[in-house]
Residue, then its C-alpha position, 0 to 999 in steps of 0.5 A: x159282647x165284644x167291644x173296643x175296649x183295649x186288652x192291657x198286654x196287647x202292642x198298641x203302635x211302637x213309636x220311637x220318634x213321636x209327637x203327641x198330644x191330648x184333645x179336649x184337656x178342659x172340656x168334659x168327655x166322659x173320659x179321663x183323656x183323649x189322646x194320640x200320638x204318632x211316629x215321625x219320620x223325616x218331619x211328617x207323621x208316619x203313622x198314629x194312634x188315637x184312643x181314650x182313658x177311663x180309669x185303667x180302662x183303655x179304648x183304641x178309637x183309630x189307628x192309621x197312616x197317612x193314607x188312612x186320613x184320605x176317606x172316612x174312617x172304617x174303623x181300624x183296628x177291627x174290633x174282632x182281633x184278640x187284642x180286644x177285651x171279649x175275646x178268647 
């Protein structure tokens, strides 16, 4: 069954300049640590990632722009993409 799960060679969002936080640091998620981080540009937040930790395991929950943020999500990345755990 394919899933979110994040396969560990794959590039998740290069940013050089950032800012980056953890949510929920002391309330129990099931997780290890929820996080984001995104790329600064001129002040603003150019583009973000948001995703999770379990042990080794990583799930990419969202990644976005600015643009992004302006309707419900839809699920980005699409979990179909092979950088995916499931996928051959």
């Amino acid at each position: 069954m394919l899933e979110r799960r994040y396969h560990d060679r794959a590039q998740n969002l290069v940013a050089y300049s950032r800012w980056e936080g953890v949510l929920y640091p002391s309330i129990a998620t099931g997780f290890d640590k929820i996080s984001w981080y995104a790329s600064i540009q001129n002040g603003r937040a150019e583009s973000y990632s948001l995703g999770v930790n379990r042990g080794t395991d990583f799930w990419l929950l969202e990644i976005g722009d600015e643009n992004t943020l302006t309707v419900p999500p839809e699920y980005s990345p699409d979990p179909n993409k092979p950088q995916f755990v499931g996928h051959k």
